[in-house]
C-alpha angles and dihedrals in degrees: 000000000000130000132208103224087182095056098116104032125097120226118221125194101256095048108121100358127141134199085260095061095039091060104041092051089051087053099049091047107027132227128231125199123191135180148142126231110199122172123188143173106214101319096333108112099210096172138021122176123185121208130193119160123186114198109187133131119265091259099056090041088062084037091060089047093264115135106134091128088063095061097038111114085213104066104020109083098207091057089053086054087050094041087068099025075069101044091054086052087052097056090045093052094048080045095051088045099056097053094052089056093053082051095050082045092050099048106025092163100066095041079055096048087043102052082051 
């Protein structure tokens, strides 16, 4: 014959619990924190500041429609290969520009003749 030792007892949500379960229960579900700072001298506002935080996993914030991690040039390591991959084009193309204005300079009769 068994017998329940926890019959009586009520279970809170935080029995129990760890950090680790803690945490992992705020990612799965998010967390959104919202508030206002206003600072003002008499009946002159001088500073608002506005604060929403968002605290999710990485899974429910795509989830809600926010990516925006995935497109910075800052934290994605193939935009910063095309950052400079970009940067190298533009200084041919300035490069490539500049000679064929020496050339233009050289020969103004036939880009004369050529723009007729």
């Amino acid at each position: 014959m068994s017998t329940n030792t926890n019959r009586g007892a009520i279970t809170t949500s935080t029995q129990g619990s760890t950090l680790a379960d803690i945490l992992e229960r705020v990612l799965d579900k998010g967390i959104v924190i919202a508030g206002d700072i206003s600072i003002s001298v008499g009946s002159t506002e001088l500073l608002n500041i506005r604060i929403r935080l968002l605290i999710s996993s990485v899974d429910k914030a795509k989830e809600i429609g926010i990516n925006w991690w995935e497109s910075d040039p800052y934290l994605n390591s193939q935009t910063r290969t095309l950052l400079a991959t970009n940067q190298q084009l533009q200084e041919r193309l300035a490069s490539l520009e500049t000679e064929l204005q020496s050339l233009k300079a050289l020969n103004p009769i036939n880009h004369q003749n050529a723009g007729d």
